[in-house]
C-alpha positions as YAML, in Angstrom:
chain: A
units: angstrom
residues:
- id: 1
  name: UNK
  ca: [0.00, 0.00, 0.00]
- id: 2
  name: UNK
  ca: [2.76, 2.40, 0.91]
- id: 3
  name: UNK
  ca: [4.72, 1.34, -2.27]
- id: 4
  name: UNK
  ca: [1.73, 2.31, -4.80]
- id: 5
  name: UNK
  ca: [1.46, 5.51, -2.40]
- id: 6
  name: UNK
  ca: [4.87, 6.74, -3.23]
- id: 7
  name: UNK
  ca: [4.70, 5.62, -7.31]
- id: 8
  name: UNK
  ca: [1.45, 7.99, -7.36]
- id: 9
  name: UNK
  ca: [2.93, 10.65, -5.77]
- id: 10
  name: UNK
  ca: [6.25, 10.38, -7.78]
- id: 11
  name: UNK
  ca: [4.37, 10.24, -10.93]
- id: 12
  name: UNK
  ca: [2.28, 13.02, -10.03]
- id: 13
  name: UNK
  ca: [5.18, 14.91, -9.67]
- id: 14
  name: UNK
  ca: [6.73, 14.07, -12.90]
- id: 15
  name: UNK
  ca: [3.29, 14.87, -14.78]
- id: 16
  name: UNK
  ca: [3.33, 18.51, -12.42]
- id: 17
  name: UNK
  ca: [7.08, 19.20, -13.84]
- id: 18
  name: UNK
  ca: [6.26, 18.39, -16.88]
- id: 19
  name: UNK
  ca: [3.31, 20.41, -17.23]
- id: 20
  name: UNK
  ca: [5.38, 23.40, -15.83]
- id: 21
  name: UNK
  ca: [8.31, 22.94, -18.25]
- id: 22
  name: UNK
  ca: [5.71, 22.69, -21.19]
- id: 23
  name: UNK
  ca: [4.01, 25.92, -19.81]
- id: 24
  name: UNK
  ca: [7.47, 27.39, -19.64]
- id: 25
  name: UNK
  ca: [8.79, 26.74, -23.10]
- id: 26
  name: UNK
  ca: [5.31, 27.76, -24.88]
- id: 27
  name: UNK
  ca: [5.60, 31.16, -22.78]
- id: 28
  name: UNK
  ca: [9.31, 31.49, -23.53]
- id: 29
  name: UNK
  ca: [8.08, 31.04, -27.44]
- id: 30
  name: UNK
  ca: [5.25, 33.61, -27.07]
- id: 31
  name: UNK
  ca: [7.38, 36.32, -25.39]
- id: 32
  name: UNK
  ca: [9.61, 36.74, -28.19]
- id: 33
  name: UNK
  ca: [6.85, 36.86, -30.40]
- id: 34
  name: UNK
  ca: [5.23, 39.23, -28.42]
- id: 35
  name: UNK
  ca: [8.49, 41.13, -28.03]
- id: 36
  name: UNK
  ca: [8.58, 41.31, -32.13]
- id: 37
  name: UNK
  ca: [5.21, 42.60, -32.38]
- id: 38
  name: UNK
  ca: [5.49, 45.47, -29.63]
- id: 39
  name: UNK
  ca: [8.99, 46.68, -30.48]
- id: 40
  name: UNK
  ca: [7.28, 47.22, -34.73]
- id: 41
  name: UNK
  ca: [4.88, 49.83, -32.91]
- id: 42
  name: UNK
  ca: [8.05, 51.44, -31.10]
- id: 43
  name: UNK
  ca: [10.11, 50.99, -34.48]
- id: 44
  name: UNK
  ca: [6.96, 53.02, -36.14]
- id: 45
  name: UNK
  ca: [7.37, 55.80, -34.40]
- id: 46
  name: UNK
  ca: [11.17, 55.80, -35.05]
- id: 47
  name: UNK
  ca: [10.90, 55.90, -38.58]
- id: 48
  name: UNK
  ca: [8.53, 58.55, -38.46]
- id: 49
  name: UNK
  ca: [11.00, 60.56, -36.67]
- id: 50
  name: UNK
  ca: [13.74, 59.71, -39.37]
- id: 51
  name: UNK
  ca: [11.80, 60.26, -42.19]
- id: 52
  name: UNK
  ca: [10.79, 63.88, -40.94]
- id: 53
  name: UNK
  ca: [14.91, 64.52, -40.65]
- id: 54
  name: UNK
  ca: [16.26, 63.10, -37.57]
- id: 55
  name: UNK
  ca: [19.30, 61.20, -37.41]
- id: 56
  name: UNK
  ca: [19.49, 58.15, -36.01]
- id: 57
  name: UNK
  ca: [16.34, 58.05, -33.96]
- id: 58
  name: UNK
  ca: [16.41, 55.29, -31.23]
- id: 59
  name: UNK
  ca: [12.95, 53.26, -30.44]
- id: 60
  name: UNK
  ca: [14.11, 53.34, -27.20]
- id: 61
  name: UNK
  ca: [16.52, 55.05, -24.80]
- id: 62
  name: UNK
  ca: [18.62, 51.94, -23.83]
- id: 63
  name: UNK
  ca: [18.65, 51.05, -28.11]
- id: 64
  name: UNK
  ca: [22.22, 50.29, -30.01]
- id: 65
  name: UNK
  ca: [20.42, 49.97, -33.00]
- id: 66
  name: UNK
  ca: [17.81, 52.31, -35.17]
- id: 67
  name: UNK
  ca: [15.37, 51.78, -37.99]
- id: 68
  name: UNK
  ca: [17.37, 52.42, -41.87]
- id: 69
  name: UNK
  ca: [14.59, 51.71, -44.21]
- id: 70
  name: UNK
  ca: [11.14, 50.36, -44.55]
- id: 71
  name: UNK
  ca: [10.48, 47.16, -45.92]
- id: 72
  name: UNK
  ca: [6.78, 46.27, -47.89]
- id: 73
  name: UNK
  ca: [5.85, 43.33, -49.36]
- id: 74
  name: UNK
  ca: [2.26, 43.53, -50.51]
- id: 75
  name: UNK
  ca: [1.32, 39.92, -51.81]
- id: 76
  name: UNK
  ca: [2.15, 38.58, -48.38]
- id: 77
  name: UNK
  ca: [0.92, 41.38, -45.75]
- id: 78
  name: UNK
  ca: [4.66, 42.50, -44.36]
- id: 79
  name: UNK
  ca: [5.43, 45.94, -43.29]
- id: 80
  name: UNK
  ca: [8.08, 45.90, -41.53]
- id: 81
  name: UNK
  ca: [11.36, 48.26, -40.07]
- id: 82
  name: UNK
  ca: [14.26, 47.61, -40.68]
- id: 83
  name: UNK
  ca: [17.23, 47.72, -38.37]
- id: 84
  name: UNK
  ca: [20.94, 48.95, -38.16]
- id: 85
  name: UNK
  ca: [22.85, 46.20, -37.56]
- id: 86
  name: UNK
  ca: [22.62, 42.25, -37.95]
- id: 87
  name: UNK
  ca: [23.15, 41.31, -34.64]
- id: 88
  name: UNK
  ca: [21.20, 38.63, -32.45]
- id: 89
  name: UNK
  ca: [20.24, 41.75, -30.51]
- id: 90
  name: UNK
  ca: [18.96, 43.32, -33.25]
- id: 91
  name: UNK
  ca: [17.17, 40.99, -34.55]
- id: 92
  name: UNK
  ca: [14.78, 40.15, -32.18]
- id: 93
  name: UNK
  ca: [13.17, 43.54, -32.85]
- id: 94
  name: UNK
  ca: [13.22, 43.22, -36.86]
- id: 95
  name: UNK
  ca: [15.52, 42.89, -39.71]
- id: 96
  name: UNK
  ca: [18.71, 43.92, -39.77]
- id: 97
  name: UNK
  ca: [21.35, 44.94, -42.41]
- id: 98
  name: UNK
  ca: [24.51, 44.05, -42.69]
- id: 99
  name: UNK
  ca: [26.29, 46.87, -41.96]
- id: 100
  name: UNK
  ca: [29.59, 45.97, -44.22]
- id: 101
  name: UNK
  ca: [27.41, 46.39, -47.65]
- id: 102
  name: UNK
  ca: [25.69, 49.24, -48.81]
- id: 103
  name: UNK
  ca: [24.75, 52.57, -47.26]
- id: 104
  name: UNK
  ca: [20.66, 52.70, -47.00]
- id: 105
  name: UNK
  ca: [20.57, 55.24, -49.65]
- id: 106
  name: UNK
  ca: [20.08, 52.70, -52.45]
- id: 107
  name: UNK
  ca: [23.99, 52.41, -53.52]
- id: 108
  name: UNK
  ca: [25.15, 48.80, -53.95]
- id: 109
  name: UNK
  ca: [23.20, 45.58, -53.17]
- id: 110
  name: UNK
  ca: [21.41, 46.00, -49.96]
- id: 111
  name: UNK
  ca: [21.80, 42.27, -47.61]
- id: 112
  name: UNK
  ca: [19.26, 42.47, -45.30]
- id: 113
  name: UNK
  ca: [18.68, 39.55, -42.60]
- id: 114
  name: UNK
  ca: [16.20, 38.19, -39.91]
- id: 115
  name: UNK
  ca: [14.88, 35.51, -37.99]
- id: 116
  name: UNK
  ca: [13.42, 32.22, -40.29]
- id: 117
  name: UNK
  ca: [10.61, 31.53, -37.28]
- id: 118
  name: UNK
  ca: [9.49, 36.14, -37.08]
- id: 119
  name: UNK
  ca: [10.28, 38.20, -39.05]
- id: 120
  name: UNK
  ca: [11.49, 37.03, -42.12]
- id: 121
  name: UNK
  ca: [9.05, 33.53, -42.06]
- id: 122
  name: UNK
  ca: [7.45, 34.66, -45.38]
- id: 123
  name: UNK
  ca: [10.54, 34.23, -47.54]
- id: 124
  name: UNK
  ca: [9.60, 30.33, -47.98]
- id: 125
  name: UNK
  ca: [6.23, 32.25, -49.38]
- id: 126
  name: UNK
  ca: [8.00, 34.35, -51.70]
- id: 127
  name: UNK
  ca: [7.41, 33.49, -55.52]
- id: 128
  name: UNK
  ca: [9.51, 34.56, -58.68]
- id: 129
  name: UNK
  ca: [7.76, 37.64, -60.06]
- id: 130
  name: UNK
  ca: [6.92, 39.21, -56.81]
- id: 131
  name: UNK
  ca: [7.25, 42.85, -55.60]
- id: 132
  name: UNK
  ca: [9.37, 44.14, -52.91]
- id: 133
  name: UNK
  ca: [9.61, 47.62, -51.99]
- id: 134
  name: UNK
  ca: [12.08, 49.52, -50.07]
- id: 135
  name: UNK
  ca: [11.75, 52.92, -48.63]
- id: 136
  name: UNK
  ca: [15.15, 54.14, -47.96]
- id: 137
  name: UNK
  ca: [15.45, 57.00, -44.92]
- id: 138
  name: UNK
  ca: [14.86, 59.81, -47.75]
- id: 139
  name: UNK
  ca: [11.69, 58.46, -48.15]
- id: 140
  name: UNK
  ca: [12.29, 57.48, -51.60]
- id: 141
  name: UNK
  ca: [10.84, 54.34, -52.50]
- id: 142
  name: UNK
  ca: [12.41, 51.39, -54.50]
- id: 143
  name: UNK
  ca: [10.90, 48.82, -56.38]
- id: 144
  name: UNK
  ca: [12.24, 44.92, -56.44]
- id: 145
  name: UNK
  ca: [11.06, 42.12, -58.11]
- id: 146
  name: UNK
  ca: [12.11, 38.75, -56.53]
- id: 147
  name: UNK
  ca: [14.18, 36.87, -59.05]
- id: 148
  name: UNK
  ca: [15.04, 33.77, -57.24]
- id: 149
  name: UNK
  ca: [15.08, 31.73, -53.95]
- id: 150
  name: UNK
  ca: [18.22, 29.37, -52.69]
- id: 151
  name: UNK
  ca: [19.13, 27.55, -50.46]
- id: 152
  name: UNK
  ca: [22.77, 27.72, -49.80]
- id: 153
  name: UNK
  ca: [25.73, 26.70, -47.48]
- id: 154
  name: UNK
  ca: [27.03, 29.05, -45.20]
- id: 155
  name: UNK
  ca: [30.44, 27.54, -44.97]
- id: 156
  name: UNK
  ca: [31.03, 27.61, -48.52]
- id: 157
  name: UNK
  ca: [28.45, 30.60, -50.20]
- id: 158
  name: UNK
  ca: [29.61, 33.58, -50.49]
- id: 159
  name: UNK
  ca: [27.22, 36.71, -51.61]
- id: 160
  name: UNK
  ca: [28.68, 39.11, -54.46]
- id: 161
  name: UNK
  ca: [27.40, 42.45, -54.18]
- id: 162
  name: UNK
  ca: [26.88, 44.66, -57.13]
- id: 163
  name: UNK
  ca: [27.87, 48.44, -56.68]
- id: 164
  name: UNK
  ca: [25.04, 49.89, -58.83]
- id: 165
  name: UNK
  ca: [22.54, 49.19, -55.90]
- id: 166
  name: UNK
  ca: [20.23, 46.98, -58.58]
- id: 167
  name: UNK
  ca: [20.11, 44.08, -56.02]
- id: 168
  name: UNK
  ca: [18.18, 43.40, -52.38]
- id: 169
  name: UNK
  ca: [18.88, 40.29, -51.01]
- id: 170
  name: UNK
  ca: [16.68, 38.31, -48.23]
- id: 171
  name: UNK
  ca: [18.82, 35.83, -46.05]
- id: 172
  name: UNK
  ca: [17.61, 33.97, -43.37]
- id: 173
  name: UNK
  ca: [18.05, 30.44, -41.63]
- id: 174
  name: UNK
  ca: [16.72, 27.60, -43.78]
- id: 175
  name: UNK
  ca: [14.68, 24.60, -43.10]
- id: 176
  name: UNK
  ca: [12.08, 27.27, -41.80]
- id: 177
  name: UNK
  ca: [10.92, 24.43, -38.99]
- id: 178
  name: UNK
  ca: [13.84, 23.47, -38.12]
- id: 179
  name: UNK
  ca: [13.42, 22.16, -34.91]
- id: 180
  name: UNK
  ca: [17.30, 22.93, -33.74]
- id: 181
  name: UNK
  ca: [18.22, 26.66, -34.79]
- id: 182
  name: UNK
  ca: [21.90, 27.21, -35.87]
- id: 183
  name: UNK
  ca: [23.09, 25.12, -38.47]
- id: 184
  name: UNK
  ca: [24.75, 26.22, -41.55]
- id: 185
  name: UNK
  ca: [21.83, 26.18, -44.06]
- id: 186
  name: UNK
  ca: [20.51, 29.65, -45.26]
- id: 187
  name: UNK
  ca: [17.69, 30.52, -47.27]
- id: 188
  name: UNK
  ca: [18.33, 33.38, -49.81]
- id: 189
  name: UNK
  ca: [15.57, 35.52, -52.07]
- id: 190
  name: UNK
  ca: [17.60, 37.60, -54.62]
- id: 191
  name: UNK
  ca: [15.45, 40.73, -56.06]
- id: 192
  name: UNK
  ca: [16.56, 42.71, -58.92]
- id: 193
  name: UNK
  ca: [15.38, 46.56, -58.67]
- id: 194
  name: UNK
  ca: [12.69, 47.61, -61.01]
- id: 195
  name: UNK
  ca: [12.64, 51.44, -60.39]
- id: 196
  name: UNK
  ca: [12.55, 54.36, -57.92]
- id: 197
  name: UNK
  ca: [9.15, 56.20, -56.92]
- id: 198
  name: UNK
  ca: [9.14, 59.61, -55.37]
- id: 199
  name: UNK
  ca: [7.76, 59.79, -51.62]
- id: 200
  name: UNK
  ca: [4.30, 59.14, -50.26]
...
């Protein structure tokens, strides 16, 4: 009697701890969702700020980072900021660029980055033939169309980048469910620009 006493109250335990570590994780996932979603409003009112002539604008005081361009993709919903910097930091508020390629004024290819499971999910949605557009900080817009999608090899790829800004390029962790972040496998959407539109 006292032996099947403990084994229930063992197992009970287990099934508690495991219930709490399951609650854990899923709120651990939803928080940097969550954290994603709330920093875009924040990054919103950044951009504003730039756009209207500031320099630099921080969303928030304690920031190392600040939005450099806006980035629209119409057939699939995204309007999102894009950061200074491709840092881990930084990219759990948004895409980043890579700060060793082009100036956000449109002058060379423009390698932007972000997460496979936020921000940048939709690239495995992204068809040949689709628009991209790019507002850069003068509020100019730009005008991709998405010329292909590969999978490559971080180890061995290597990205050329054109100094005649005609190129955007999309990189982000590849397979999109991976279940174990990190490896070497990156998933890349090349756009070639189609023009340059005036301001809202």
């Amino acid at each position: 009697m006292i032996g099947q006493r403990t084994k229930t109250s063992v197992l009970t335990v287990l099934v508690l701890a495991l219930v709490f570590v399951g609650l854990w994780q899923t709120g651990s996932g939803a928080w940097i969702y969550i954290k994603a979603q709330l920093a875009q409003v924040l990054l919103q009112r950044a951009w504003a700020s730039t756009l209207a002539g500031q320099q630099d604008v921080k969303p928030w005081p304690w920031a190392d980072t600040w939005p450099i361009a806006r980035l629209v993709v119409p057939s699939q919903g995204i309007d999102q900021i894009v950061l200074e910097g491709a840092y881990r930091r930084t990219l759990a508020f948004g895409p980043g660029r890579l700060e060793s390629h082009s100036p956000a004024r449109g002058v060379g290819t423009m390698i932007l980055t972000g997460h496979r499971d936020t921000h940048f999910r939709f690239l495995g949605k992204l068809h040949a033939g689709e628009t991209i557009l790019l507002q850069a900080r003068t509020g100019m817009w730009h005008r991709f169309t998405v010329r292909d999608g590969l999978i490559v090899d971080s180890r061995t790829a290597s990205i050329r980048a054109d100094e005649d800004g005609r190129h955007l390029i999309l990189v982000t962790c590849y397979p999109f469910h991976a279940i174990v972040p990190g490896g070497p496998l990156r998933y890349i959407v090349i756009a070639e620009i189609v023009d340059r539109m005036a301001e809202d």
